[in-house]
C-alpha positions as CSV (number, residue, x, y, z in Angstrom):
1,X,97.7,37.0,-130.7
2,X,100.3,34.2,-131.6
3,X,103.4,34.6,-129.9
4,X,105.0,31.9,-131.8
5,X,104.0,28.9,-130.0
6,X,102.8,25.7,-131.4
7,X,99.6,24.1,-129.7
8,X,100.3,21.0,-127.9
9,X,98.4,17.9,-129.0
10,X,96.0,16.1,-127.4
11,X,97.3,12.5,-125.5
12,X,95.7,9.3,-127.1
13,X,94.1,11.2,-130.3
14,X,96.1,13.0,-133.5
15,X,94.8,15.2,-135.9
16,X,92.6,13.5,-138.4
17,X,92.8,9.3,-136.8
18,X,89.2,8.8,-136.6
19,X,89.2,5.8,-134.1
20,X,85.4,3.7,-134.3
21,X,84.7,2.2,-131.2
22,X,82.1,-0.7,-130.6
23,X,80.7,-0.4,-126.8
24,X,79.4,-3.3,-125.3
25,X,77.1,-3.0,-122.2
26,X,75.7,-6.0,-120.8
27,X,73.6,-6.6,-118.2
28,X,72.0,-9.6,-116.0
29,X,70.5,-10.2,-112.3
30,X,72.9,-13.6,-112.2
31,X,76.9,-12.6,-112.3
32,X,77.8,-16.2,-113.5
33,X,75.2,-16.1,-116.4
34,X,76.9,-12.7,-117.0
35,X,80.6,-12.9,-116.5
36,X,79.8,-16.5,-119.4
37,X,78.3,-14.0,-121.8
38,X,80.7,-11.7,-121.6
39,X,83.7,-14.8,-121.9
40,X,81.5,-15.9,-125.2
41,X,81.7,-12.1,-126.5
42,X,85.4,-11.8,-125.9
43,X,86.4,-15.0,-127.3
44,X,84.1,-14.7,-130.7
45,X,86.2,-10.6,-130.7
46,X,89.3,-12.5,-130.6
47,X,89.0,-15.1,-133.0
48,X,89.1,-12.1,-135.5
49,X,91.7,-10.8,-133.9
50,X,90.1,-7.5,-132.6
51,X,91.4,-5.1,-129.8
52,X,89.2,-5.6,-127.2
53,X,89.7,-3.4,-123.9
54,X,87.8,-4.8,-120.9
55,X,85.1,-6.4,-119.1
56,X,84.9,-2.9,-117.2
57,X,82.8,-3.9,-114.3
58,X,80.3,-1.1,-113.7
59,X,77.9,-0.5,-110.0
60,X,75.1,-2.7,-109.3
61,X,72.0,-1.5,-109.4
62,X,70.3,-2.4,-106.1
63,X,66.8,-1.7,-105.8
64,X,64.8,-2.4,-102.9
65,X,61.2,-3.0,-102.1
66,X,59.6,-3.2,-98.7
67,X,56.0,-4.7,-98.5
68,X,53.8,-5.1,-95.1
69,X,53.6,-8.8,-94.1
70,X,49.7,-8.5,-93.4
71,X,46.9,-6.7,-95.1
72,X,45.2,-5.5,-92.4
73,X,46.8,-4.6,-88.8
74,X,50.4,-5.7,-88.4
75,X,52.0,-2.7,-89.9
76,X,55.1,-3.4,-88.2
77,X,55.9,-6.5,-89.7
78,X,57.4,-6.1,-93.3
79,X,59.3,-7.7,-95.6
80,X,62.2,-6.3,-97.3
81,X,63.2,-7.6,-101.3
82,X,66.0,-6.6,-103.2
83,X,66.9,-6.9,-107.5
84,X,70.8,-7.3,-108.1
85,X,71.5,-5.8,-112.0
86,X,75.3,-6.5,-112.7
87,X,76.8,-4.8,-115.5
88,X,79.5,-5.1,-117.9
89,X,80.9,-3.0,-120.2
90,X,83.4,-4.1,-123.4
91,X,84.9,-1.9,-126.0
92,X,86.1,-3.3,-129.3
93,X,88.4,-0.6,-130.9
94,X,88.3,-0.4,-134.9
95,X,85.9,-3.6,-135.2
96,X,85.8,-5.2,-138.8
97,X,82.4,-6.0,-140.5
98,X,83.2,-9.6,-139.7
99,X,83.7,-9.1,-135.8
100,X,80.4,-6.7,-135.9
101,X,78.4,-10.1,-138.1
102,X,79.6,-12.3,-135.6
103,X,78.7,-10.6,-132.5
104,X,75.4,-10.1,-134.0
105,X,74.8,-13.7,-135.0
106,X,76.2,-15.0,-131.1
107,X,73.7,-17.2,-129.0
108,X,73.6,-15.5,-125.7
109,X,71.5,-17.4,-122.5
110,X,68.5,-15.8,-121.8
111,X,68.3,-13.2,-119.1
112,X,71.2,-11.0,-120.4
113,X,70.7,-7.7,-121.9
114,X,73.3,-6.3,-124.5
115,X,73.4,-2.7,-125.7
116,X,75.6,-2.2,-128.8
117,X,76.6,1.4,-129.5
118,X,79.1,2.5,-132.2
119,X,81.2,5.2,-131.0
């Protein structure tokens, strides 16, 4: 039953704007090697003029591995190890085919992960 009301629309979105978004997650064990990448990404986004909204940093990922010191009897003595993954994540809103070549063609150090999702 309509009582005559009209239905409110949505904040951020209207009726038929279909807005692509590029998601950039990036990832690394070092945060200088990382927060450098992600510098590199934003600047090459820029220099054709694209929206970009972030770094977002995300939560480490802490993982941590305990090992016995000796082989045989000490079983109290153990060592304790822990991996650092720090994350990034960049969104490039309504990317054009030459933003999306040149992030494809970029020359990132080694030891940084990128996942590329279009949205």
């Amino acid at each position: 039953m309509t009582d005559g009301k009209t239905a409110k629309p949505r904040k951020g979105k209207k009726a038929g704007d279909a807005a692509h978004r590029l998601r950039i997650k990036v990832r690394a064990y070092e945060h200088g090697v990382l927060d450098t990448s992600v510098k590199q990404i934003i600047d090459t986004a820029a220099r054709y003029n694209a929206t970009v909204v972030g770094p977002v940093p995300l939560p480490i990922d802490i993982k941590k591995y305990t090992v016995n010191r000796a082989s045989f009897i000490d079983k109290d003595s153990r060592e304790q190890f822990e991996m650092r993954i720090h994350k990034r994540m960049i969104d490039i809103l309504n990317p054009a085919p030459k933003v999306i070549e040149a992030l494809t063609n970029i020359d990132l150090p080694s030891g940084v992960s990128i996942d590329v999702k279009m949205m």
